[in-house]
C-alpha positions as a printed Julia matrix, in Angstrom:
437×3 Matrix{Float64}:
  0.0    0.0     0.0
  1.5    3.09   -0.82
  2.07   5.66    2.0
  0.11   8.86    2.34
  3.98  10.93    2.57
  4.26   8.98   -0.86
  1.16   9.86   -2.51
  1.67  13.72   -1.66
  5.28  13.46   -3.37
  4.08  11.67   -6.13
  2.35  14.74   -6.84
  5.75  16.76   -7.39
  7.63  13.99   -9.23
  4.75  13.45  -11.79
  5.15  17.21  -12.26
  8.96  17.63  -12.55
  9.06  16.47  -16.35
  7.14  18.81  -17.54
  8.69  21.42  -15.34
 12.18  20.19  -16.74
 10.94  20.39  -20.82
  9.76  24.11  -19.47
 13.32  24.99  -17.98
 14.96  23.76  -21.43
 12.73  25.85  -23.32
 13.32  29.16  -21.86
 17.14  27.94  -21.54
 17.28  27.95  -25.21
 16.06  30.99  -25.8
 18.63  32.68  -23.07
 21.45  30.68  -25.09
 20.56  32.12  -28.5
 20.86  35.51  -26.4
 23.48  35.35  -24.94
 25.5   33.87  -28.36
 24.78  36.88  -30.01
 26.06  38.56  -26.74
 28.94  36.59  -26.95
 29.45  37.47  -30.59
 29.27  41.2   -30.14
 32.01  41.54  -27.01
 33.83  38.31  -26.36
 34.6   39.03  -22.9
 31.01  37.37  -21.99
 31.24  33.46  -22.35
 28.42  30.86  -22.83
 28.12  28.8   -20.03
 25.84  25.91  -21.78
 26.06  23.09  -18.91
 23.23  24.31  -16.85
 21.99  21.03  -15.54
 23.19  22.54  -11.68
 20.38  25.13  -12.46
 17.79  22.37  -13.94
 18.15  20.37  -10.77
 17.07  23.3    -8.52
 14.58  24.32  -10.69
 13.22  20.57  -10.52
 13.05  21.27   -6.75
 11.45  24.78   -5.97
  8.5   26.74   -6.64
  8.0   28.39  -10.29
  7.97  31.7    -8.65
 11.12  31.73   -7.65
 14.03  33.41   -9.58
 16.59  31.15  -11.66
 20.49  32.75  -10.99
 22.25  32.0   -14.08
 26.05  33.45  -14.07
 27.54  35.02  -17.06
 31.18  33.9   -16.63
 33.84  36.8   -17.4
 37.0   35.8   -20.09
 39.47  36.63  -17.66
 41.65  34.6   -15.27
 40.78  35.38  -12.0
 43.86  34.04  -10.13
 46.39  37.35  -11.73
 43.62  39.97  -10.4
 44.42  41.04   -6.82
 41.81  41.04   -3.84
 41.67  44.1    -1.96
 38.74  44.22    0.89
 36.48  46.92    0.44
 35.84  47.03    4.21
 37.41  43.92    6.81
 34.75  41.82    8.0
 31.9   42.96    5.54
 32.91  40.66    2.7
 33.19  42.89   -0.23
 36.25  43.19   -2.21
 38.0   45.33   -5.12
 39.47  43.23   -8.18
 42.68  45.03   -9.23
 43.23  44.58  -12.63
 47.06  44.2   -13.78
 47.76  46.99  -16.08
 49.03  44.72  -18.96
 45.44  44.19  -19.42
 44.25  46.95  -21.58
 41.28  45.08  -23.64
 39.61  45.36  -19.99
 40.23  49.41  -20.14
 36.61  50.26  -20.66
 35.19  48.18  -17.55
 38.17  49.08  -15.05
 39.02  52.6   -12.91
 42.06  55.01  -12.97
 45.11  53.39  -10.57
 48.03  54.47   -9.03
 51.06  52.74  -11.4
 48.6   52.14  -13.99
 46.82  49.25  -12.4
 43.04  49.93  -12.0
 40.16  48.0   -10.49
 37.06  46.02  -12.28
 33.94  47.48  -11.9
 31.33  45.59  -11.69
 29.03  48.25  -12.39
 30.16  49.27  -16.03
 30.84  45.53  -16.19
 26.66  45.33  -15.84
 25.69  48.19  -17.66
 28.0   46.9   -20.73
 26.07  43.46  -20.44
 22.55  45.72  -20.05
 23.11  47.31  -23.21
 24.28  44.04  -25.62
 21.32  42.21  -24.36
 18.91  45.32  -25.39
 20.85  44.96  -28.88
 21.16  40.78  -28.82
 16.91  40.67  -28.49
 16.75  43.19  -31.38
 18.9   41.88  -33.39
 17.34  38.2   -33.25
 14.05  39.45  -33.24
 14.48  41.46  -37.03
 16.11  38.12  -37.72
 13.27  35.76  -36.62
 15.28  33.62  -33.65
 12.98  34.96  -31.27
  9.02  34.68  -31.49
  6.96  37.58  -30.22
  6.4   36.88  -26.4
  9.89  34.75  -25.84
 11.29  37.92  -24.04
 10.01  40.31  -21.41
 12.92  43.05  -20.8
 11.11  45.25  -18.97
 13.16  44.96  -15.74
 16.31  45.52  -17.07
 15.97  49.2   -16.77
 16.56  48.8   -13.22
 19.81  49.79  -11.59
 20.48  46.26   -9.45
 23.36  43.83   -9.08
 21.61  41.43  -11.16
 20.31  41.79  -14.99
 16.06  40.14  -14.92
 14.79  38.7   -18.11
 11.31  37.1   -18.06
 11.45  34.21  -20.49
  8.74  31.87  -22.1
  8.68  28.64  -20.82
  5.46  26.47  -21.67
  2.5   28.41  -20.08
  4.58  30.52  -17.55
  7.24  32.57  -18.21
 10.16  31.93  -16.09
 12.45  34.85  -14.36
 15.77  34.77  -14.68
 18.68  36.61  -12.72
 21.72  37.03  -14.86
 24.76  37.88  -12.83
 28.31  38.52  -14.37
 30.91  36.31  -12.48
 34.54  36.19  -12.4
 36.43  32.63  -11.4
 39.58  32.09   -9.66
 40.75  29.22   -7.92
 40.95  28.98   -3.59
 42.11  26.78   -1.35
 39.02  24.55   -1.03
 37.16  25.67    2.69
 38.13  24.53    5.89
 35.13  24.49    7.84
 36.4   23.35   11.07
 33.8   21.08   12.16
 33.87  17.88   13.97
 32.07  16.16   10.82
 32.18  18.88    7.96
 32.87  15.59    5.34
 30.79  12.78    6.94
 27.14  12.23    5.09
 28.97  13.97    1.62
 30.16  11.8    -1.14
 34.31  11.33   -1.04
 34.23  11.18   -4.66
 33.19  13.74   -7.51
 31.41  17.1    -6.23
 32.45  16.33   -2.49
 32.59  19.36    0.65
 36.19  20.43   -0.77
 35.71  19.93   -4.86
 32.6   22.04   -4.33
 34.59  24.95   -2.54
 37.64  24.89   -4.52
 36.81  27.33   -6.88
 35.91  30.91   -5.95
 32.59  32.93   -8.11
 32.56  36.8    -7.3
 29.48  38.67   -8.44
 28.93  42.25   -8.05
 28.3   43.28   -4.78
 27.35  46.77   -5.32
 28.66  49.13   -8.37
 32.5   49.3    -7.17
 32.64  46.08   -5.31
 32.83  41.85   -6.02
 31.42  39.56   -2.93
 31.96  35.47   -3.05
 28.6   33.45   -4.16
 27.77  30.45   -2.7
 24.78  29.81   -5.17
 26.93  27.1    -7.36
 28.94  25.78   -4.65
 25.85  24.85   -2.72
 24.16  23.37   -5.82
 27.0   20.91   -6.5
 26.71  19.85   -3.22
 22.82  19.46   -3.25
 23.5   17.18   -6.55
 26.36  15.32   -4.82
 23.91  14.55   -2.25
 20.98  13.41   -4.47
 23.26  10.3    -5.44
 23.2    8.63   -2.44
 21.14   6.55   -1.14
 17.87   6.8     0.41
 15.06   9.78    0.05
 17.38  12.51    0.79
 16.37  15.02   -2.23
 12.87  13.62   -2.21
 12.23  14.82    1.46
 13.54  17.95   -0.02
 11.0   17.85   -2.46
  8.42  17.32    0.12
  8.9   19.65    2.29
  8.94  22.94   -0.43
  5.42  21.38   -1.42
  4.28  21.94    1.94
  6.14  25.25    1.72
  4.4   25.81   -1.1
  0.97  25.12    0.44
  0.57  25.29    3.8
  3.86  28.23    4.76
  4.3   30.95    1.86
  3.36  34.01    3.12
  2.73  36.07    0.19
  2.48  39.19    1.95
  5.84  39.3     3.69
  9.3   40.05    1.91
 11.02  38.08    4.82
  9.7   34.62    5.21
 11.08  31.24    4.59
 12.41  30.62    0.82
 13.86  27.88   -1.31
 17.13  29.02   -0.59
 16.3   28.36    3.87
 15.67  25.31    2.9
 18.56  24.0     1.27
 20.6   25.27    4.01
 18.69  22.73    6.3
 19.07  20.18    3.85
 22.59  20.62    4.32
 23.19  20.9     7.72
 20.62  17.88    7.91
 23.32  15.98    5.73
 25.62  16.88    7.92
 24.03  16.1    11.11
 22.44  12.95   10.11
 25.53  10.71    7.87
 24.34   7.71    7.86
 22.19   5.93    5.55
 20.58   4.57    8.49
 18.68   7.92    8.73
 17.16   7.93    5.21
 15.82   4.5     4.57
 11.83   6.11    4.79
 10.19   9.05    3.5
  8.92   9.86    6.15
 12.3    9.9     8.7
 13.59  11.51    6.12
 11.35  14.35    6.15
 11.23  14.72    9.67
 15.58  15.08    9.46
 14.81  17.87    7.71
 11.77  19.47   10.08
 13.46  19.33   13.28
 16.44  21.23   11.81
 14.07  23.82   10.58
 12.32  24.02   13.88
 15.1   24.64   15.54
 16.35  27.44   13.51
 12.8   29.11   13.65
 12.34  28.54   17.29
 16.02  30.43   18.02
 15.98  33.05   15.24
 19.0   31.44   13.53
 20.46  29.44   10.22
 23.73  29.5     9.97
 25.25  29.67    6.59
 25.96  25.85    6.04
 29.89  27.09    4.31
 30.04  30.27    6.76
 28.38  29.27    9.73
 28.99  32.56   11.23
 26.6   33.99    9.16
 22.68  34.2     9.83
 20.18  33.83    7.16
 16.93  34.36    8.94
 16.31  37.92    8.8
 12.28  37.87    9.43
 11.32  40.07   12.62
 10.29  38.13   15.65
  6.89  38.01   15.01
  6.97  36.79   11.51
  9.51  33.49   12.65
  6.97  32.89   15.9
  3.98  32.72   13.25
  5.85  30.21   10.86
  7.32  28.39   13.49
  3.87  27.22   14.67
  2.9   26.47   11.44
  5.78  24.02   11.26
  5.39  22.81   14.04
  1.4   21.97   13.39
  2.71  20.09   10.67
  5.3   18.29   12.42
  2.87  17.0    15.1
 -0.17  16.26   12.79
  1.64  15.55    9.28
 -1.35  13.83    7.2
 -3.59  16.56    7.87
 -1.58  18.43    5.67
 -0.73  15.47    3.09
 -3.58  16.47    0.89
 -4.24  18.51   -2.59
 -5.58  21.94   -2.23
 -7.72  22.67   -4.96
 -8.46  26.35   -3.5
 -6.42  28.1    -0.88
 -4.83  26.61    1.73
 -6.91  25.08    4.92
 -4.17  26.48    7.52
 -5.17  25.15   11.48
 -7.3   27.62   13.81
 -5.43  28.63   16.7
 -1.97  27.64   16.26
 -0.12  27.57   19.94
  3.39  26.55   20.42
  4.31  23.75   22.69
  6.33  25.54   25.26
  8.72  22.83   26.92
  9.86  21.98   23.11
  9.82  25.47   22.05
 12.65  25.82   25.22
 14.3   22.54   24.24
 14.7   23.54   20.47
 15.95  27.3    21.83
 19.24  25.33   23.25
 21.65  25.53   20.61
 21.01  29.64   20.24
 22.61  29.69   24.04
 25.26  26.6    23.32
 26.59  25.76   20.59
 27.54  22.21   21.7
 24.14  21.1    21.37
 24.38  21.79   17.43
 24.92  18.21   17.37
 23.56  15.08   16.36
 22.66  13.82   19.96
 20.6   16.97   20.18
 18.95  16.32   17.1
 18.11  12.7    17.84
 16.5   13.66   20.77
 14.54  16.13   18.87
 13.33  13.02   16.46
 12.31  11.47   19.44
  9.8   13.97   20.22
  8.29  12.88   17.16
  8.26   9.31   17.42
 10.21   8.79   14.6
 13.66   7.99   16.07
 14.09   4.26   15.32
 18.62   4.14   15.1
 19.38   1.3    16.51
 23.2    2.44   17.1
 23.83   1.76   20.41
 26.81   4.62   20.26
 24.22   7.18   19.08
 21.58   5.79   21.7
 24.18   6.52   24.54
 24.93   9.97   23.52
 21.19  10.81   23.2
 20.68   9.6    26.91
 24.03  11.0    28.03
 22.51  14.79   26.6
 18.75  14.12   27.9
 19.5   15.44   31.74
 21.82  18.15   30.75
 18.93  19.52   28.03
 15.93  18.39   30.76
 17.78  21.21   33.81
 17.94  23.84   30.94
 15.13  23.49   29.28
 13.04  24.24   33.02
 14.82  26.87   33.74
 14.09  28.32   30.56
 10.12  27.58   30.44
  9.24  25.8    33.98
  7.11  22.84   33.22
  4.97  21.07   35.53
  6.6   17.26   36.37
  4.17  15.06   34.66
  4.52  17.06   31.37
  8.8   17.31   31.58
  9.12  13.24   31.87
  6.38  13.02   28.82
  8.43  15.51   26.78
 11.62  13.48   27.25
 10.4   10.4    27.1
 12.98   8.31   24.61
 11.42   5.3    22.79
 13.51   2.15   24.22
 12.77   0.49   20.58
């Protein structure tokens, strides 16, 4: 009999072929764009292996944005890296003054060296698209309707083009990026490699090569966007129903948590960053045999990122991607939640809008446990974790080394967690109760 977690996905993977023949579709037009582009200044390269791009697309909503980079002809290891600012991230390329066929997109230097700017570096790719869709328009490689180019006339860091694809057009991003190689990252964590594939498009062959995209008009920032797709796709060959609990869960999203009316709420991008860190935290295939364990890997990492106000960056930890206000997190965290506690109700097709629950009301002793890891970092940890998937009834490892830690952690969490939201007895041994099978 097939599962009710089953039936719900089946909905996205009957969908994703048709999604996929709607990707290549607008991709093709882009590429006959961005030839001509190529054609007319040579210092913009095709990039025609977009499958990393394809994949996410497979995954996430149609509303959101596709980032495709525009890759620079220039080698980015003999440009130097000046910070704009320490600690903020943004950095001057200094261009060596050999280089004169880059004159037009660089500034005035002392000693004849000048810096790339990535703003005339945009506005030069602006105005060759403008001429690349009229051009192939007089000339019949574009229909009427392939293009919308209305929203390159604003002044951003990134170029949008809405293109046809089937009976939605598609929005893409188009970024100009400059490569160099890096020493791949060190993350310093106990387990950064464990739950990533050694071979092809592991932790460090997904980190060893640096992309900087504009940042603002003067300055270049790293992007993460590619590095984090490679390792989403290095994921997706293992075994189990790793990406497919991805998919799950950003139907649900999709569903049940958008919140069309706020700029701040949870996106694609949120969750691949708990996919990740759920990778990390969970590595073995132990933990993805069912869809439905799977899923719940996933949830109590997002839970406890909601409940504390904090996702690290999975390749800069130090970095925080939730930026809602407080309010905004507390409302979608008890949406979550409601789902994590009554899944099936939610399992279903919505033919009209979403039937969100009445009177949504945290759980306050797991609200306090989840909050841990915001005051210690030591509980970012699989132990912790397992004893969140307890909670649920879905912890079912049978590693007795895992087992241990989980019981070692459970008195340490039990004192905090009641100082943090006193609970009455009865309730504090039913939260931690940990299922002996």
């Amino acid at each position: 009999m097939v599962s009710r977690w089953h039936s719900y996905l089946s909905v996205s993977l009957s969908r994703e072929g048709p999604r996929l023949e709607r990707f290549q579709q607008a991709e093709n037009i882009l590429l006959t764009l961005l030839e001509r582009v190529h054609r007319s200044d040579p210092r913009f390269l095709v990039d025609y292996c977009r499958d990393l791009e394809a994949l996410e697309f497979a995954l996430c909503d149609d509303e959101d944005a596709i980032t495709l980079e525009v890759p620079l002809r220039v080698d980015g290891n003999t440009l130097r890296v000046r910070l704009c600012q320490p600690g903020d991230g943004a950095c001057y390329l200094e261009v060596p003054s050999q280089e004169a066929s880059w004159k037009d997109w660089t500034s005035a230097g002392a000693g004849g060296t000048g810096c790339l700017v990535p703003g005339k570096v945009l506005r030069c790719l602006k105005e060759l698209l403008v001429s690349a869709i009229v051009h192939c328009q007089r000339h019949f490689l574009l229909q009427p309707g392939d293009l919308n180019a209305e929203e390159l006339k604003e002044d951003v860091m990134e170029l949008t083009l809405l293109v046809r694809g089937g009976w939605k057009p598609l929005r893409f991003n188009l970024v100009p990026v400059v490569k160099r190689q890096q020493e791949p990252l060190e993350l310093g964590r106990r387990r950064s490699a464990e739950g990533f594939p050694q071979g092809q498009g592991s932790l460090r062959k997904a980190t060893r090569e640096a992309h900087l995209v504009p940042a603002s008009p003067y300055c270049w920032r790293s992007s993460t966007h590619l590095p984090v797709l490679k390792l989403l796709r290095a994921v997706g060959t293992l075994k189990g129903d790793r990406l497919d609990s991805l998919r799950l869960l950003e139907q649900v999203h999709r569903e049940e948590w958008r919140q069309e009316a706020q700029k701040g709420g949870l996106t694609f991008d949120h969750l691949k960053m708990v996919f990740l860190w759920s990778t990390e935290l969970f590595p073995s295939p132990e933990d993805w045999q069912d869809l439905e364990g799977s899923v719940y890997r996933l949830l109590v990492v997002l839970l406890c990122c909601l409940a504390s106000g904090r996702l690290p960056h999975f390749l800069h930890p130090k970095e925080n991607l939730l930026r809602g206000d407080t309010s905004e997190l507390g409302s979608l965290y008890c949406k979550v939640e409601s789902f994590a506690r009554d899944p099936h109700r939610f399992l279903r097709l919505h033919l009209g809008p979403p039937v969100h629950a009445d009177n949504l009301r945290a759980d306050p002793g797991l609200r306090a446990l989840l909050q841990l890891p915001a005051k210690d970092e030591t509980y970012w940890d699989t132990a912790y974790f397992d004893l969140l998937l307890s909670q649920f009834q879905v912890y079912r490892i049978q590693d007795h080394a895992r087992r241990s830690a989980m019981s070692q952690l459970l008195s340490k969490a039990l004192r905090e967690v009641l100082v943090l939201s006193p609970l009455p007895e009865h309730l504090s041994s039913t939260l931690f109760a940990i299922p002996t099978t």
